[in-house]
VMD Tcl script that builds the backbone (N, CA, C; Angstrom):
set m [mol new atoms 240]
animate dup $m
set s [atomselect $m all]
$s set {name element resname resid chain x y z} {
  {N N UNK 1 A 135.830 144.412 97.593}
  {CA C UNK 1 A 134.538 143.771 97.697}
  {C C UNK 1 A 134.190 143.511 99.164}
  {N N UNK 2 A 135.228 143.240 99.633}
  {CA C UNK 2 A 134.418 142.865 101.479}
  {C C UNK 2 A 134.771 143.768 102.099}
  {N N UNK 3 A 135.132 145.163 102.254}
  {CA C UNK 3 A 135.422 146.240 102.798}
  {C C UNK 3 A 133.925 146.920 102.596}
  {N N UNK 4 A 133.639 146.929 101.260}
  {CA C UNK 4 A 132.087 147.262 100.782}
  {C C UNK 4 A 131.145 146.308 101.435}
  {N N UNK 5 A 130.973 145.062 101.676}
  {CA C UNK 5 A 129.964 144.564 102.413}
  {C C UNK 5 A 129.893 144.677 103.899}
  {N N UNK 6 A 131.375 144.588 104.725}
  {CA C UNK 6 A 131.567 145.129 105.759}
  {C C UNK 6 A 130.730 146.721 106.277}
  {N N UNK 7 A 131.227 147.714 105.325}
  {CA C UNK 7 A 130.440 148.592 105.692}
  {C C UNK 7 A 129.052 149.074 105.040}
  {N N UNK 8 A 128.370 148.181 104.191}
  {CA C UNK 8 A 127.298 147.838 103.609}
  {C C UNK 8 A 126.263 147.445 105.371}
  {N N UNK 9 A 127.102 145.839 105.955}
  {CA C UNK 9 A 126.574 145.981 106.659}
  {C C UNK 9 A 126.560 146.623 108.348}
  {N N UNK 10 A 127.244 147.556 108.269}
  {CA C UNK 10 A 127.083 148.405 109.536}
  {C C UNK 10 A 126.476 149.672 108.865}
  {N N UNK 11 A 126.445 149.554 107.993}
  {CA C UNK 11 A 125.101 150.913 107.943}
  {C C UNK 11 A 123.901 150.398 107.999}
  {N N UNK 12 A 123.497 149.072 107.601}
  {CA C UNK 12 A 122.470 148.789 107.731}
  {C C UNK 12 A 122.170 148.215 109.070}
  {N N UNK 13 A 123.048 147.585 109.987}
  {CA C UNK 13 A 122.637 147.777 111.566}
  {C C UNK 13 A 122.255 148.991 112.288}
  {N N UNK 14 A 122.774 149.710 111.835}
  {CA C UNK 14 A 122.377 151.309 112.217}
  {C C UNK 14 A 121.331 151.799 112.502}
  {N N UNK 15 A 121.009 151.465 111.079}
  {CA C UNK 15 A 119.563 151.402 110.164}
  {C C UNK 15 A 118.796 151.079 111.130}
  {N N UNK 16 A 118.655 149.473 110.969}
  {CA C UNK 16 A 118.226 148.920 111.755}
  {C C UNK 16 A 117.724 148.604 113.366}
  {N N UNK 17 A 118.369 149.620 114.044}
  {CA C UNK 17 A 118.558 149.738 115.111}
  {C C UNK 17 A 118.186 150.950 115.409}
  {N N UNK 18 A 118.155 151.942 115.137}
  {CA C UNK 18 A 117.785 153.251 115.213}
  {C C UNK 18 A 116.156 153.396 114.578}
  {N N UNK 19 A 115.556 152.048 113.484}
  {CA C UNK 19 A 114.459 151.904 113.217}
  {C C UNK 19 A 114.102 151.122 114.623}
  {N N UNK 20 A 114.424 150.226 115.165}
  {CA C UNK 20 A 113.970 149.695 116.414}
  {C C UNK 20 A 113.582 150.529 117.443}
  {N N UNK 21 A 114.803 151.532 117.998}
  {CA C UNK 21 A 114.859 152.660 118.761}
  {C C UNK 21 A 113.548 153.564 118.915}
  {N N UNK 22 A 113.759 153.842 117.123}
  {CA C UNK 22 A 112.027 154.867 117.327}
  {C C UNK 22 A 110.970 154.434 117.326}
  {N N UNK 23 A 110.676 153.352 116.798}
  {CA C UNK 23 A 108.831 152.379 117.073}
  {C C UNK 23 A 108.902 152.340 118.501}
  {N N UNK 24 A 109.885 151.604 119.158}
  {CA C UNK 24 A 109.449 151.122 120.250}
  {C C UNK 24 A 109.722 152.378 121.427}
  {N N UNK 25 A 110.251 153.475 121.275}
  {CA C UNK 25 A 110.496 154.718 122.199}
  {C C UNK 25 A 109.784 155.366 121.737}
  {N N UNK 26 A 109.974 155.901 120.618}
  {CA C UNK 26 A 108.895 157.607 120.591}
  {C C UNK 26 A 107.061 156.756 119.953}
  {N N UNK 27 A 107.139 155.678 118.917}
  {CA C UNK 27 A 105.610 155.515 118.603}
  {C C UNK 27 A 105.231 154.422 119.697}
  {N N UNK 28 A 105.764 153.880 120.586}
  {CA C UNK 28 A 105.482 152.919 122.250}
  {C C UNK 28 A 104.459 152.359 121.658}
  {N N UNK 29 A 105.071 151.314 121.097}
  {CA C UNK 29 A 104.182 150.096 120.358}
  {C C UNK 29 A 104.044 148.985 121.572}
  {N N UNK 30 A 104.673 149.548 122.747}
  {CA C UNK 30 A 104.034 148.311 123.664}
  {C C UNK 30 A 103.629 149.001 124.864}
  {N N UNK 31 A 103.125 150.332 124.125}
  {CA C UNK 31 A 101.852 151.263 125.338}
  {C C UNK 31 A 103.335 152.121 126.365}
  {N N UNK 32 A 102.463 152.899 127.507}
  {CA C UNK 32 A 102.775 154.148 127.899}
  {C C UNK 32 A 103.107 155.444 127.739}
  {N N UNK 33 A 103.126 155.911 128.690}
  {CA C UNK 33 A 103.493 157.395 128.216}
  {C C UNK 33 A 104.750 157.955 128.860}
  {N N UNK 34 A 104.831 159.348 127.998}
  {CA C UNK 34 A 106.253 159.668 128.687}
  {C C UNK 34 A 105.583 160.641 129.791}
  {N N UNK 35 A 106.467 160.419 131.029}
  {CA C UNK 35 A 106.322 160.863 132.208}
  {C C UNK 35 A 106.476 162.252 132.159}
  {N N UNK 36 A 105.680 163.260 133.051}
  {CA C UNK 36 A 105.666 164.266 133.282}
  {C C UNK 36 A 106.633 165.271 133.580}
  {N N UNK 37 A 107.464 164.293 134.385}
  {CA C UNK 37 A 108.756 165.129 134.930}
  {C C UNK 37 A 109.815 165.244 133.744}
  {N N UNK 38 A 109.689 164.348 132.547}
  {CA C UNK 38 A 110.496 164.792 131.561}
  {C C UNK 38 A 109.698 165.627 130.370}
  {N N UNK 39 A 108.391 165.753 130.250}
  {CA C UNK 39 A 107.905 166.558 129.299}
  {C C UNK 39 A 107.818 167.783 129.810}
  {N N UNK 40 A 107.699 167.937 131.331}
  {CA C UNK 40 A 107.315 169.179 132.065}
  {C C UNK 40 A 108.444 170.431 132.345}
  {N N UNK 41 A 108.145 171.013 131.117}
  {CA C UNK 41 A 109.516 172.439 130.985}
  {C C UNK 41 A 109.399 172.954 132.131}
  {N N UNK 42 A 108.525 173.429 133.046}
  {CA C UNK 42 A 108.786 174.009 134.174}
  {C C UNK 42 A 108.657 173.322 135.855}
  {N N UNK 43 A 108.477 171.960 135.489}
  {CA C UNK 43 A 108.687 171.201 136.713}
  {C C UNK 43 A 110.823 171.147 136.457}
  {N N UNK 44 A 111.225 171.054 135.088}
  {CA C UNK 44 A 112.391 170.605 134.989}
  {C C UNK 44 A 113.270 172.091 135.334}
  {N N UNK 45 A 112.942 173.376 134.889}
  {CA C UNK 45 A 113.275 174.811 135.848}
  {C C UNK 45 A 113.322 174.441 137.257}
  {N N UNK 46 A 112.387 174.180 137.871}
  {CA C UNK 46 A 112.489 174.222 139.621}
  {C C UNK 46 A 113.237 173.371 139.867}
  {N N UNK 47 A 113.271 172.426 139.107}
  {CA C UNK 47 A 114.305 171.050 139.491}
  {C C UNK 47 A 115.612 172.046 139.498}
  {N N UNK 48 A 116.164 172.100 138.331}
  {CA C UNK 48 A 117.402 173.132 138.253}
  {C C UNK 48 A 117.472 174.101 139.377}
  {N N UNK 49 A 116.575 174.600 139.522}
  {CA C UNK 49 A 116.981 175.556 140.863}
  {C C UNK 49 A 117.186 175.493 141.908}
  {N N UNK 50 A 116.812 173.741 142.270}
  {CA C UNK 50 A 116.532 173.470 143.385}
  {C C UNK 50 A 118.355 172.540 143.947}
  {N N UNK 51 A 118.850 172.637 142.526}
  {CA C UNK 51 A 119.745 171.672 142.774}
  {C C UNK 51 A 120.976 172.959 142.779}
  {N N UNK 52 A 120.489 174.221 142.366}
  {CA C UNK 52 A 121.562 175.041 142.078}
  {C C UNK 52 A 121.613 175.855 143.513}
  {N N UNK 53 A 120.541 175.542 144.042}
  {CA C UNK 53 A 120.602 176.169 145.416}
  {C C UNK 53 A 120.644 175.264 146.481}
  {N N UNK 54 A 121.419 173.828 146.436}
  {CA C UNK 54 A 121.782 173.048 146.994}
  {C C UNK 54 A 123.169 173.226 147.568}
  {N N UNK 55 A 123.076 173.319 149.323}
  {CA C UNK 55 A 124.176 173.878 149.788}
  {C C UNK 55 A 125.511 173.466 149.864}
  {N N UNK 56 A 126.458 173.386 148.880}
  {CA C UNK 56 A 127.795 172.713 149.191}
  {C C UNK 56 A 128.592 172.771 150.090}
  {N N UNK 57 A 128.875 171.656 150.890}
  {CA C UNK 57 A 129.297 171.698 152.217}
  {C C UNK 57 A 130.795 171.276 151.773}
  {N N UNK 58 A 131.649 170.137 150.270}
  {CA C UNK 58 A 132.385 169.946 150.098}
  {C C UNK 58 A 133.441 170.797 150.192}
  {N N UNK 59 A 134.745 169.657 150.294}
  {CA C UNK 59 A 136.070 170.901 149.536}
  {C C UNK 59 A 136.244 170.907 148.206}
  {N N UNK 60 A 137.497 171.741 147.937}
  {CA C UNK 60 A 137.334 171.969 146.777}
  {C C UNK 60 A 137.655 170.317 145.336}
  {N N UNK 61 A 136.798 171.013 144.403}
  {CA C UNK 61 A 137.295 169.597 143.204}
  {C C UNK 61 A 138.688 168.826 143.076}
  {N N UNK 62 A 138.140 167.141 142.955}
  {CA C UNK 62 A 139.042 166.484 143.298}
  {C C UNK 62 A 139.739 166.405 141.702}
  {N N UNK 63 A 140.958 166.305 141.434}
  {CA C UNK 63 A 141.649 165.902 139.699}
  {C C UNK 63 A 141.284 164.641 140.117}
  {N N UNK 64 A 140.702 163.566 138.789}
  {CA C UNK 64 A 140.892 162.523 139.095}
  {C C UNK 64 A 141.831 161.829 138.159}
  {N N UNK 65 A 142.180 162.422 137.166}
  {CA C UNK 65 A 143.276 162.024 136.724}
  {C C UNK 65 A 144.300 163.033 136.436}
  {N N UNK 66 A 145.228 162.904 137.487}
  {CA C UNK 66 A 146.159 164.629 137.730}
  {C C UNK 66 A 147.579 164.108 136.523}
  {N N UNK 67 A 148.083 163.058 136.035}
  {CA C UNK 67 A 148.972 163.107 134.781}
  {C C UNK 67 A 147.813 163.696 133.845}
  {N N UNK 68 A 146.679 164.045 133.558}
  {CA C UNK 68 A 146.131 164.556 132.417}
  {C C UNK 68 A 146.157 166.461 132.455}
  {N N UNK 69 A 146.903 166.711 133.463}
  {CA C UNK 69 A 146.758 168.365 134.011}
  {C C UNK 69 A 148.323 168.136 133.620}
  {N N UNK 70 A 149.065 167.557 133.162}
  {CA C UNK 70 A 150.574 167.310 133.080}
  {C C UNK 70 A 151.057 168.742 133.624}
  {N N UNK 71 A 150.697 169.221 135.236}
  {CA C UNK 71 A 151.497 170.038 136.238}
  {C C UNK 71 A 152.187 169.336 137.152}
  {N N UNK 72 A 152.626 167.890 136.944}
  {CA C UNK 72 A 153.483 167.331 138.098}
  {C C UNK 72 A 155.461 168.042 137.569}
  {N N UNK 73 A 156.355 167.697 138.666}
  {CA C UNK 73 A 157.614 167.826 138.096}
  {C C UNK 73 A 158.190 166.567 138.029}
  {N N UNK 74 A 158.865 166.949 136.832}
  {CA C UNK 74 A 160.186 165.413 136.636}
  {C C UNK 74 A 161.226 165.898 137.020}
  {N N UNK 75 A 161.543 165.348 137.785}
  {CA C UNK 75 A 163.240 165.632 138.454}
  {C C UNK 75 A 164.092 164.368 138.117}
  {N N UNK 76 A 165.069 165.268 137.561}
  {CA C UNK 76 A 166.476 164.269 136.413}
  {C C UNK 76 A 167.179 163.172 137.790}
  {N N UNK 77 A 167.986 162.478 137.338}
  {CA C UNK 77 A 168.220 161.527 137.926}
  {C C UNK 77 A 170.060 162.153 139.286}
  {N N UNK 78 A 169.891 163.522 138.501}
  {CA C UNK 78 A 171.163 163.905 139.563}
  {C C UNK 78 A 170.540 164.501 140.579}
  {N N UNK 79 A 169.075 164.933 140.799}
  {CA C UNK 79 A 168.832 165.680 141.871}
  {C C UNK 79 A 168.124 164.437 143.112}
  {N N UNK 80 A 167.550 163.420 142.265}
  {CA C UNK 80 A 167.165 162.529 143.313}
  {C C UNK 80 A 168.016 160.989 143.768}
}
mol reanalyze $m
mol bondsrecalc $m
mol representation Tube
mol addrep $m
């Protein structure tokens, strides 16, 4: 019985919240519009191109978490 109301009520926050989400974002019940630079398919192309032809002066990519590449060595306790 409370496993069922538990998730009774997180579907209905969901609900609820995702009904909030769309009145007030896509039907803008408190006015504006959506901006140009995100409706605009080909202002958002030049953007892309402009960033793809942006000159990289960096070195190469940093690991930022290098135990997740697990290429380090473990060395046993007779060699060190």
């Amino acid at each position: 019985m409370t496993g069922a109301k538990i998730v009774g009520a997180l579907a209905g926050s969901f609900a609820l919240a995702f009904a909030c989400d769309y009145v007030i974002a896509d039907k803008k019940i408190f006015g504006g519009t959506t901006p140009s630079t995100v409706s605009n398919k080909e202002w958002w192309q030049e953007t892309d191109k402009k960033f793809q032809a942006w000159p990289r002066t960096a070195g190469p990519p940093v690991v930022m978490n290098p135990i997740s590449r697990q290429n380090f060595i473990v060395k046993s306790k007779a060699e060190s």
